[in-house]
C-alpha positions, 0 to 999 in steps of 0.5 A: 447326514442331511435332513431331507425333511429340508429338502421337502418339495410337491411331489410333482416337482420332485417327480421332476426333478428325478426325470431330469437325473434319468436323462442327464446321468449315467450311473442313475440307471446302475441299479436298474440295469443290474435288476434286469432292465434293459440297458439298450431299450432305455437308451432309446427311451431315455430322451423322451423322459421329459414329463411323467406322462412319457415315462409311463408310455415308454416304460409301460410300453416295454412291461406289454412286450416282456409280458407278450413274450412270457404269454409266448413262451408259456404257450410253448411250455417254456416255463423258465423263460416265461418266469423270466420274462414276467418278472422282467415285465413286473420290473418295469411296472415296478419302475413306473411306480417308483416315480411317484415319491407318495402312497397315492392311487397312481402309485398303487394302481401301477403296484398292482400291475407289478404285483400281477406279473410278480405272482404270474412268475412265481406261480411258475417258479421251481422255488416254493414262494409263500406271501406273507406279514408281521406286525410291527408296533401293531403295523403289518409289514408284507414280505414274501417266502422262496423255499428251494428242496433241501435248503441249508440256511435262510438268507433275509434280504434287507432292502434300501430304504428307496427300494422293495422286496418286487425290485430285488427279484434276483436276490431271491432266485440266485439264493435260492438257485444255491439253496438256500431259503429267502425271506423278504420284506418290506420294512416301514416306508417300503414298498407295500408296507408304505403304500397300504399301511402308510407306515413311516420310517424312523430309525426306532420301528426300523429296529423293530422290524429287524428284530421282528423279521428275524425273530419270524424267520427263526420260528418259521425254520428253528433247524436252518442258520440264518444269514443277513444280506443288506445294500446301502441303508439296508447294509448298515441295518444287516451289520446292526441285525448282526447282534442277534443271538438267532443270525450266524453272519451277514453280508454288508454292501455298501453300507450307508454312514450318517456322515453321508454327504453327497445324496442327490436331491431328488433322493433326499425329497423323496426321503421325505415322504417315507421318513416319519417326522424328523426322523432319522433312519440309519441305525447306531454303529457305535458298539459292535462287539456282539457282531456275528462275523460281517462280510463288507463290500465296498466300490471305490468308485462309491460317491455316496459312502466316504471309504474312509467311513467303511473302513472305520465301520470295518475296524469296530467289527470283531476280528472273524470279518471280511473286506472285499473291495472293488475298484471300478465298482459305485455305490451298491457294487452293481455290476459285481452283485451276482459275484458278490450273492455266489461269494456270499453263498459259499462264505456263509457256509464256511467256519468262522474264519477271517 
């Protein structure tokens, strides 16, 4: 894998360089589309993306009218619709903040505004949603608890690196709609963890965590099975979290291989503001005989995860596994994501089977 720390540049170029990406590429807006950003709105924004300066007023712009239509709603005592739309809204604000590539006060100044409409949302929601942390090598890592009525397992969502538990939203309401309780945190170099603990990744505290958010998930619910559900570098963590003697399965979405090599630049500059010196963050996958049974999805369209390295990961899982591919799918399947959560639901609470 390429070492981003090569690829370091001021965070106003890389800023720059990821604007032009949102203008000139498609499938960069994949991700945020299936979140819950609206594919119209931004087509009409997207133009103006040429300076930071536009992409705060045009994003910021979007956030105050999701959240006047929550306000709305609300005054009409549609509460569903008003969560909906407040974490729309924190979706946004969420986005603005992503740009900024280091922990730095506009970066939290714009958390803050997502973490308000977050906390609007969940104050209305049916699941029971408790904030929470745990201590890694004497760290905190911040990470929120959904409970539905009469769960049957726990699912802990492990997020991509570039990503935090605020972006993955329907993750947590989709799992918890089937019944199941969600536990989801941000690990070193994410989200809250990185930008108020300025806590860096490596592959060795990354394994930490892993162990560490299992092991609280195990304490906090000792009488629910636990599932692990991971995208990208998060679905090469779920695969290695797999060896836990507390998980029952996993789910594995586009799992990210150290012989990646077609990740964009800007990603790459942006690693190396999260990524601890000279660290490398993907875990080793070499002896995966003590893996519970692993679901792997795949997108043959993925230009970031060379198939033939899913299927060679695929091989070295232990026969009680499972393969499902997508033909017109990329990286991180995102347009399947909602299929692939009701599949996963269903398969976790089925008898070890191929």
């Amino acid at each position: 894998m390429v070492n981003p720390l090569n690829h370091a540049n001021s965070p106003e170029m890389t800023i720059q360089k990821t604007l032009l990406m949102t203008k000139l590429f498609d499938r960069f807006w994949d991700r945020w589309i299936a979140h819950g950003i609206d594919m119209e709105g931004i087509s009409k924004l997207r133009p103006q993306f040429n300076h930071l300066s536009h992409w705060i007023e045009g994003l910021h712009g979007q956030a105050v009218q999701y959240e006047n239509t929550a306000l709305s709603y609300l005054e009409r005592h549609n509460l569903k619709e008003a969560e909906r739309f407040f974490r729309t809204a924190g979706l946004y604000y969420y986005l603005i903040q992503w740009i900024f590539p280091e922990a730095g006060a506009d970066k939290r100044a714009w958390f803050q505004q997502c973490k308000e409409m977050v906390n609007k949302a969940d104050a209305l929601s049916d699941l029971q949603t408790t904030e929470t942390s745990i201590l890694v090598e004497e760290r905190s890592c911040y990470g929120r608890v959904r409970i539905p009525k009469s769960a049957k397992g726990c699912v802990v969502i492990i997020n991509p690196i570039d990503s935090s538990k605020e972006e993955l939203f329907t993750y947590e309401n989709d799992f918890g709609s089937l019944g199941f309780t969600t536990v989801n945190f941000d690990g070193p170099g994410q989200g809250e963890t990185y930008m108020f603990q300025n806590y860096k990744a490596s592959r060795e505290n990354w394994a930490l965590f892993i162990h560490a958010v299992i092991d609280f998930t195990a304490k906090q619910f000792p009488e629910l099975p636990i599932f692990l559900f991971g995208t990208s570098s998060g679905a090469a963590w779920s695969v290695y979290g797999s060896r836990h003697p507390h998980v029952s399965k996993a789910v594995s979405v586009s799992p990210a291989c150290d012989t990646n090599s077609n990740l964009p630049d800007y990603f790459l500059e942006r690693m190396h503001y999260i990524l601890d010196n000279h660290a490398v963050l993907l875990p080793k996958l070499d002896d995966l005989s003590a893996c519970k049974p692993v679901m792997i999805c795949h997108g043959k369209q993925d230009t970031m995860v060379k198939e033939e390295d899913i299927w060679e990961l695929y091989n070295k899982l232990p026969d009680s596994k499972r393969m499902i591919v997508y033909e017109d799918e990329g990286h991180c399947c995102n347009f399947k994501l909602t299929e692939i959560r009701r599949t996963a639901a269903k398969w976790f609470l089925e008898g070890d089977r191929a």
